[in-house]
C-alpha positions as CSV (number, residue, x, y, z in Angstrom):
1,X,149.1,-262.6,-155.3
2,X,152.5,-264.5,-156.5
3,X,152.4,-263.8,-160.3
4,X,154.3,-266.7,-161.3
5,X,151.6,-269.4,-159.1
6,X,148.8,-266.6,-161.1
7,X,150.6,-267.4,-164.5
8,X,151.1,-271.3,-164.0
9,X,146.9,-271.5,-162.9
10,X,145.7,-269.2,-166.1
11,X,148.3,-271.9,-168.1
12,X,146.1,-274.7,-166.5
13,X,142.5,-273.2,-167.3
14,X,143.7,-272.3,-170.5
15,X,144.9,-276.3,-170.8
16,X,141.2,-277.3,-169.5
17,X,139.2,-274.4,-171.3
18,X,137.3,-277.3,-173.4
19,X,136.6,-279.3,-170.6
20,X,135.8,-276.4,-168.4
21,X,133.1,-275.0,-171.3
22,X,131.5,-278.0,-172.0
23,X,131.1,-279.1,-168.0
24,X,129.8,-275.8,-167.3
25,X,127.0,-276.0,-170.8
26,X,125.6,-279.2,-169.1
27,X,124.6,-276.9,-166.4
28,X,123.5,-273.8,-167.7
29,X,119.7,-272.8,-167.8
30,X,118.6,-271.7,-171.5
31,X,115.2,-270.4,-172.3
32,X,114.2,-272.4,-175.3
33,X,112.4,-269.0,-176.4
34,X,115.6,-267.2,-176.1
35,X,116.6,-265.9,-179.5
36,X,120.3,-265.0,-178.1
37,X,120.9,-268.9,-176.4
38,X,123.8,-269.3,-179.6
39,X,125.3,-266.4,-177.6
40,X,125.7,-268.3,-174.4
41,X,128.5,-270.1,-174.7
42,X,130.8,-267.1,-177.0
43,X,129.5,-264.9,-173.9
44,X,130.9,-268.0,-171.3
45,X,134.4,-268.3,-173.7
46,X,134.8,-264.6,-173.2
47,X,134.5,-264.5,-169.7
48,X,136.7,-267.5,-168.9
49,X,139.0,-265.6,-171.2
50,X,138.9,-262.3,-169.4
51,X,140.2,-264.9,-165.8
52,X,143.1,-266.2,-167.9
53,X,144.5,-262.6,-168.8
54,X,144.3,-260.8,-165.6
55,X,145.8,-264.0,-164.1
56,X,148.5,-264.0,-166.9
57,X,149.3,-260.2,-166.1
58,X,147.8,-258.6,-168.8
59,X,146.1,-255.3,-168.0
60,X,141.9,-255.7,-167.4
61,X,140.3,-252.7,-166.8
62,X,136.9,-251.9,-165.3
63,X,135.9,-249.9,-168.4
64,X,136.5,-253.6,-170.4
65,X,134.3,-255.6,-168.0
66,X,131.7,-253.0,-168.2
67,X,131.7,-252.7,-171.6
68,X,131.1,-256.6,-171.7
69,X,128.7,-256.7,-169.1
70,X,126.7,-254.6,-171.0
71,X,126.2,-255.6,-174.2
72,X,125.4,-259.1,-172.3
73,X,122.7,-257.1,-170.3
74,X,121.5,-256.0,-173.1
75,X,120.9,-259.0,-174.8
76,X,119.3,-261.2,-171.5
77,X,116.8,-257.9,-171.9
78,X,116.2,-258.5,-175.4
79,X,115.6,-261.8,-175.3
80,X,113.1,-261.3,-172.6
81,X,114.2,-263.7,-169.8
82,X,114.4,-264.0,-166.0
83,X,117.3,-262.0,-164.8
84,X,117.7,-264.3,-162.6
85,X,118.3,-266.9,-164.7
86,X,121.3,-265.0,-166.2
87,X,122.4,-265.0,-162.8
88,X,122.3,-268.3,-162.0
89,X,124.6,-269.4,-165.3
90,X,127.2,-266.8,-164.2
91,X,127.7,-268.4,-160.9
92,X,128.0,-271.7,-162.7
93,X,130.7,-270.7,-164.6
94,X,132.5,-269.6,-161.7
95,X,131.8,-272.4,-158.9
96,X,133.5,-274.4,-162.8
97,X,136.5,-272.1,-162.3
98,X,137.1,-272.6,-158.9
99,X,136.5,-275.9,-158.5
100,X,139.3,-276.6,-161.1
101,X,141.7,-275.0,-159.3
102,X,142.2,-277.8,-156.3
103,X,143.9,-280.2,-159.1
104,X,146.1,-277.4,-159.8
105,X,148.6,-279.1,-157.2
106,X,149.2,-275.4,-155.3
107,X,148.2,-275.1,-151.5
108,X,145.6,-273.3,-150.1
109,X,147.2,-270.5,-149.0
110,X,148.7,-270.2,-152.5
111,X,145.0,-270.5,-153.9
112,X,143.6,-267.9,-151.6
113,X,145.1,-264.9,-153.6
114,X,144.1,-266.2,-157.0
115,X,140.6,-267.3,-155.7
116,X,139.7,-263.5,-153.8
117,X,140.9,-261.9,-157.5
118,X,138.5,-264.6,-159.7
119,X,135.9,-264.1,-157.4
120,X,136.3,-260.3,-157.8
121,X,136.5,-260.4,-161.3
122,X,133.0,-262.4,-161.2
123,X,131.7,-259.8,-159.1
124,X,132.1,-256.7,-160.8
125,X,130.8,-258.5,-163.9
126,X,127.9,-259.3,-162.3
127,X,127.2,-255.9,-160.9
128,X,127.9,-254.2,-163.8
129,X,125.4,-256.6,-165.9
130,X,122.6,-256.3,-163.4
131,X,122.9,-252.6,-163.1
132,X,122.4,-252.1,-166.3
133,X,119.9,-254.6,-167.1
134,X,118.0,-252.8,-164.5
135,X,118.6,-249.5,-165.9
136,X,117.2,-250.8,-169.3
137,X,114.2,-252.6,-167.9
138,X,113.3,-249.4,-166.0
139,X,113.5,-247.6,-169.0
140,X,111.6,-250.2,-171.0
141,X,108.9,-249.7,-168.2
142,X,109.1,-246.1,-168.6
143,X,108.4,-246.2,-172.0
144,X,105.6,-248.5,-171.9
145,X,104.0,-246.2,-169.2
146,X,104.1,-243.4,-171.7
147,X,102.6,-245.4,-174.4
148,X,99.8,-246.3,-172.2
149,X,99.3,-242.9,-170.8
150,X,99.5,-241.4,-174.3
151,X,97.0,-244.2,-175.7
152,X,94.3,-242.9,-172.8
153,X,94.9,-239.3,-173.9
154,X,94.5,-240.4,-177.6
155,X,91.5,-242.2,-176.8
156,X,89.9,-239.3,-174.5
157,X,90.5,-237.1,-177.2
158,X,88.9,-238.8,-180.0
159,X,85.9,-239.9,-177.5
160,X,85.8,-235.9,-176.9
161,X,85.7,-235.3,-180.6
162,X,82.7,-237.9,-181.2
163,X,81.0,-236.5,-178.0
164,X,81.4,-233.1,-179.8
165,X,80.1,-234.2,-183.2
166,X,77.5,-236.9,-181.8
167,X,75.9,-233.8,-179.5
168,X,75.0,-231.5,-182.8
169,X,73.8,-235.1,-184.7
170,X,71.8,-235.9,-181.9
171,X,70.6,-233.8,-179.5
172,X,68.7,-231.7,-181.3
173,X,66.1,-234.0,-182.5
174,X,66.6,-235.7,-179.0
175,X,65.6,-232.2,-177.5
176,X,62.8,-232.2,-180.1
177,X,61.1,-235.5,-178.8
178,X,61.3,-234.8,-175.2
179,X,59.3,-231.3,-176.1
180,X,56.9,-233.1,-178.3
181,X,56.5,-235.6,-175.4
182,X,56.1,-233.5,-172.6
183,X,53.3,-231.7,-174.7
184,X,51.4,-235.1,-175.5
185,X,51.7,-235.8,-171.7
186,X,50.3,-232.4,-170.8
187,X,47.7,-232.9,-173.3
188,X,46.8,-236.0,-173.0
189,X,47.8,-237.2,-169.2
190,X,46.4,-240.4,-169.0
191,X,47.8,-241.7,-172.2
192,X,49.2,-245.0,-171.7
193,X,52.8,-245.4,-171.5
194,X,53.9,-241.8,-171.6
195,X,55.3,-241.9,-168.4
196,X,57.6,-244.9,-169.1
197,X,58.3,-243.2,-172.8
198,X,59.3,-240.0,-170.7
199,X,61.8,-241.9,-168.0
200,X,63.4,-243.6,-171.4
201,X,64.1,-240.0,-173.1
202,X,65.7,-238.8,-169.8
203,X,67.8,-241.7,-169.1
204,X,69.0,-241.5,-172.8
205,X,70.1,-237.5,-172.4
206,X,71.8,-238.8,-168.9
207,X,73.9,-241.2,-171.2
208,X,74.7,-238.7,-174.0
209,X,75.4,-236.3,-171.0
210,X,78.3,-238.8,-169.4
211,X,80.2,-239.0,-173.1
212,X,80.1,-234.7,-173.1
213,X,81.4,-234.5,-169.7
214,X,84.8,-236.1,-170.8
215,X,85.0,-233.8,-173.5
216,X,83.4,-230.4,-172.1
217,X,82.3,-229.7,-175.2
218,X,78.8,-229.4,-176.3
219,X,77.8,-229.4,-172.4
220,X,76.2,-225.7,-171.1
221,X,77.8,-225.3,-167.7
222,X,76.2,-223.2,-165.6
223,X,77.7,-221.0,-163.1
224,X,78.1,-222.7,-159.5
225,X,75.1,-222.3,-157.2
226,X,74.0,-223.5,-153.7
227,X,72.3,-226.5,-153.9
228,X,70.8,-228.8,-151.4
229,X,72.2,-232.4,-151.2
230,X,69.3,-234.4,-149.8
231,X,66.9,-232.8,-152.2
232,X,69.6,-233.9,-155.0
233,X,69.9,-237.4,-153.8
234,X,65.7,-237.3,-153.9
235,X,65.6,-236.8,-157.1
236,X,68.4,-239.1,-158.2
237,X,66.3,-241.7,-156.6
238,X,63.1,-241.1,-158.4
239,X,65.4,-241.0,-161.7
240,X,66.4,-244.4,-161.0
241,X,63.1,-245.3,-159.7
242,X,62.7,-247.4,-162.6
243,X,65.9,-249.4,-162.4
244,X,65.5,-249.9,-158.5
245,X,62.5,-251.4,-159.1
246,X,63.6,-254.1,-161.6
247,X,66.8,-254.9,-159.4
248,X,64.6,-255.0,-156.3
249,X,67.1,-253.1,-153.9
250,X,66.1,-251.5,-150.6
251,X,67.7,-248.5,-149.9
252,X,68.1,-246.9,-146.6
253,X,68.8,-242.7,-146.6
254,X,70.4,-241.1,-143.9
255,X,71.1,-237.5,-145.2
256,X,71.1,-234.6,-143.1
257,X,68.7,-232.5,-144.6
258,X,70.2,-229.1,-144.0
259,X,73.4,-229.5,-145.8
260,X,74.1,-227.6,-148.6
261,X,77.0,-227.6,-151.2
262,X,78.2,-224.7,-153.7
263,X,78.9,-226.2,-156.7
264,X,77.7,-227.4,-159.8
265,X,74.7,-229.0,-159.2
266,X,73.8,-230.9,-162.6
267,X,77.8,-232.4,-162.6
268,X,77.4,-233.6,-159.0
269,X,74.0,-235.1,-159.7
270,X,76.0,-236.9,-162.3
271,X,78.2,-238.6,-159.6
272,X,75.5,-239.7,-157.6
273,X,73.8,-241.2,-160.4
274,X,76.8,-242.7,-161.9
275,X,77.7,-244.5,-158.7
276,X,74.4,-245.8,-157.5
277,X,73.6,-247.2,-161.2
278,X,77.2,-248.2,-161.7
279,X,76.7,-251.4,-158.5
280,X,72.5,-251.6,-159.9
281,X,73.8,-253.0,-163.2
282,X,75.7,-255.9,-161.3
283,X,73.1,-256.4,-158.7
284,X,71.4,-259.6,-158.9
285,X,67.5,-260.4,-158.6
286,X,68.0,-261.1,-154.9
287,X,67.3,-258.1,-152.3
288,X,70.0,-256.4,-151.8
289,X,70.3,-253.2,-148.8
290,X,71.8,-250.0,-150.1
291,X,72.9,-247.5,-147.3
292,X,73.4,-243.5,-148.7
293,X,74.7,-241.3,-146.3
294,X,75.1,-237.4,-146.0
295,X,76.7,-235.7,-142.9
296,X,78.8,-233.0,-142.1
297,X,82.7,-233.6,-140.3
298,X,83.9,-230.1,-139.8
299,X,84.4,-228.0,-142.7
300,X,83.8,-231.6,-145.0
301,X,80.8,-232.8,-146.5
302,X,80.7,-236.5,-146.3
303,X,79.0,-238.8,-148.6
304,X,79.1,-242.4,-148.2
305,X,77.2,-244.9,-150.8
306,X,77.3,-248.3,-150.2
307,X,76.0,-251.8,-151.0
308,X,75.6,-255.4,-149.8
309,X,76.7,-256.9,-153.7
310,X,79.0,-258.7,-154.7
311,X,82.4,-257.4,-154.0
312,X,84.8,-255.3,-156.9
313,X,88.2,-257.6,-157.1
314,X,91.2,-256.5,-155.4
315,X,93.2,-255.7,-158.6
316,X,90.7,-253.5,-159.8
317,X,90.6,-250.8,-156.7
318,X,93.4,-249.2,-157.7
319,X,92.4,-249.0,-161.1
320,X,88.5,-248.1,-160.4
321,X,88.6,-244.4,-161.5
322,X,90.8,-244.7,-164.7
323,X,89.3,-244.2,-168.1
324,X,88.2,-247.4,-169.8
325,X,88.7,-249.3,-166.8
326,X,85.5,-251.6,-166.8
327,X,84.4,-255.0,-165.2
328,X,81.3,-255.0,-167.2
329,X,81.6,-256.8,-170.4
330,X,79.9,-254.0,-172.5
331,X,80.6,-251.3,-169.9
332,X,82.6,-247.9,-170.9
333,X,84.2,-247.2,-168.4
334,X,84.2,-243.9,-168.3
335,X,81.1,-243.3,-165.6
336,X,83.4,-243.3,-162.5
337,X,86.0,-241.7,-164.7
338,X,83.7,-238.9,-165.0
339,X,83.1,-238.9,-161.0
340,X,86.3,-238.5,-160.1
341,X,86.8,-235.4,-162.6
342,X,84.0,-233.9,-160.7
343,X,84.5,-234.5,-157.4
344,X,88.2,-233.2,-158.0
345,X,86.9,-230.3,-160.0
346,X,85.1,-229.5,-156.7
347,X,88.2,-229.4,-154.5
348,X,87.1,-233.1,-153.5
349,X,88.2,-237.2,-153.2
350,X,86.8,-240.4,-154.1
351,X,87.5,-243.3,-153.1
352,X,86.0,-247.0,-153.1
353,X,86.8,-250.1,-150.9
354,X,85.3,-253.1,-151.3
355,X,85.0,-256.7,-148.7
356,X,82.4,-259.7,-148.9
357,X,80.0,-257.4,-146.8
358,X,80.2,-254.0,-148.5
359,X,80.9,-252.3,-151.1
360,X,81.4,-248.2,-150.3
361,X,82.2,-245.5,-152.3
362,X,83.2,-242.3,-150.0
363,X,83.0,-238.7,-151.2
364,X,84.6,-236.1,-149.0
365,X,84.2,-232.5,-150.4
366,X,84.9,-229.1,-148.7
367,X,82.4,-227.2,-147.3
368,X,83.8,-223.6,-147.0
369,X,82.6,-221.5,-143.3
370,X,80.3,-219.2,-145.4
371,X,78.3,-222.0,-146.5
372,X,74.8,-222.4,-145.5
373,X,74.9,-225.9,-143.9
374,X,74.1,-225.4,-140.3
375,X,74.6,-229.2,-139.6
376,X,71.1,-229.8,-138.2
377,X,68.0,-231.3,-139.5
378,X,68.8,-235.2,-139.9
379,X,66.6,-237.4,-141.0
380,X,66.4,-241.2,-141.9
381,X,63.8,-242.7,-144.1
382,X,64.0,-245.7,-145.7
383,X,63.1,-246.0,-149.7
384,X,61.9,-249.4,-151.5
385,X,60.4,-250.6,-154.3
């Protein structure tokens, strides 16, 4: 680059700086929310500044263009606009720059030098800025993701300390009724209405029972045992006999009846229940099929529970098995929370997906060799109300 046709051109911008500013402001984007906009044209003076020393000779650094780019960055992040944007005004001011420099009077090829070096100048700028605009905004990201992870934890633990404290409030006179209940119904079995007052009770311990299970606390485990999983899924139907009814579903069971599952039985009766009452409370009026299968793939016990209702939305699949994630209005949404913590605490997965024609949630859990499941003995029966 001939320094003396470099010193005569930054002489010329520096002659048209005001005209150069104020063409380039007419074009610029500006967020009329962006607290920083004064900033805009000092950050647009400096710039055209840093052209007119390096062409001039003076010494610019990479240490003083970084430096600038990122206090800019900084501010294009505080004031919470489209980076994009900022990207946009940059190469304004430039195509400005460049376009002035065809009235300097100087050829082509004497312009060729002095435009490669603006244009450079331009681009480390603009790397520099983005780079660390990016590093902030991940960071900001970051952050929030904490916050939002530590807000759950925060909120599990005080739901585990009200589980804790509601259990010794409540239980115990809870405990009391069903025993005073169950001796009314023994005395007195065709009193009417004792049945539906005993269904009631039971579904009432279930709920206090999903709260505990967050916590662990307040909730006697037992130790693991070898259960069988149609028996389980029988009488998870005849608990929810009741709600089946009112949200006339038909259900179709397919369980292999010789499978069996080491684990803890009360916990993964939980899951079951959760799930199949989780789709009855958005069921509507209209008969809707239900299909609950139970089969053995190897050394994997497969369970898959489905239903022909309306379909979960996209955005919420991912988000299905997180605490407080609900799509009822006064759901929880802890219940499939809950299921997952299971499942996993049983070496297992769950997963849903969801289309316009079903709606399945699959449960795959080990099944060791030793296990008494032999794989034989399917049966299909269908269950309505």
């Amino acid at each position: 680059m001939d320094s003396a046709v470099a010193k005569q051109v930054a002489h010329y911008l520096d002659a048209k700086r005001q005209y150069l500013l104020e063409s380039w402001m007419s074009q610029v984007m500006i967020d009329s929310n962006d607290r920083f906009k004064d900033h805009i044209i000092v950050n647009g003076t400096r710039m055209l500044d840093v052209v007119i020393a390096y062409l001039s000779g003076r010494q610019i650094n990479d240490a003083r263009i970084l430096q600038f780019a990122q206090r800019v960055s900084a501010e294009r992040l505080e004031a919470n606009v489209n980076i994009g944007e900022f990207v946009y005004n940059v190469t304004i001011g430039r195509s400005e720059i460049l376009d002035c420099l065809v009235e300097t009077g100087f050829t082509i090829r004497e312009l060729t030098p002095i435009i490669h070096t603006i244009n450079a100048l331009f681009d480390r700028f603009l790397y520099f800025a983005v780079l660390h605009y990016t590093e902030l905004k991940n960071q900001q990201i970051s952050e929030q993701s904490s916050f939002i992870e530590q807000t759950h934890k925060d909120k599990l633990t005080l739901l585990g300390q009200m589980s804790s404290s509601f259990v010794h409030e409540f239980r115990n006179p809870l405990t009391s009724v069903i025993g005073f209940v169950q001796l009314l119904q023994s005395k007195y079995p065709s009193l009417e209405y004792i049945d539906i007052l005993t269904k009631e009770l039971e579904q009432l311990k279930f709920r206090i029972t999903q709260f505990l299970l967050i916590s662990k606390k307040g909730v006697d485990r037992k130790e693991r045992e070898t259960f069988r999983i149609g028996h389980l899924f029988d009488e998870t139907l005849e608990f929810l006999y009741p709600m089946i009814v009112s949200t006339n579903v038909s259900i179709e069971r397919e369980i292999d009846d010789s499978l069996y599952l080491l684990g803890y039985r009360d916990e993964f009766r939980q899951v079951l229940i959760n799930i199949i009452m989780n789709s009855l409370d958005a069921l509507s009026a209209s008969p809707v099929k239900r299909i609950i299968k139970g089969y053995r793939a190897g050394n994997q016990l497969m369970i898959q529970i489905s239903n022909s209702g309306p379909p979960i939305p996209k955005e919420m699949i991912s988000t299905i098995f997180e605490p407080f994630v609900s799509s009822k209005a006064l759901g929880t949404g802890i219940g499939l929370y809950v299921c997952r913590n299971i499942i996993h605490e049983h070496g297992g997965i769950i997963r849903c997906e969801s289309d316009d024609e079903l709606t399945t949630f699959r449960i795959e859990v080990p099944i060791g060799d030793d296990d008494e499941s032999t794989g034989q003995g399917y049966t299909k029966a269908r269950f309505e109300p």
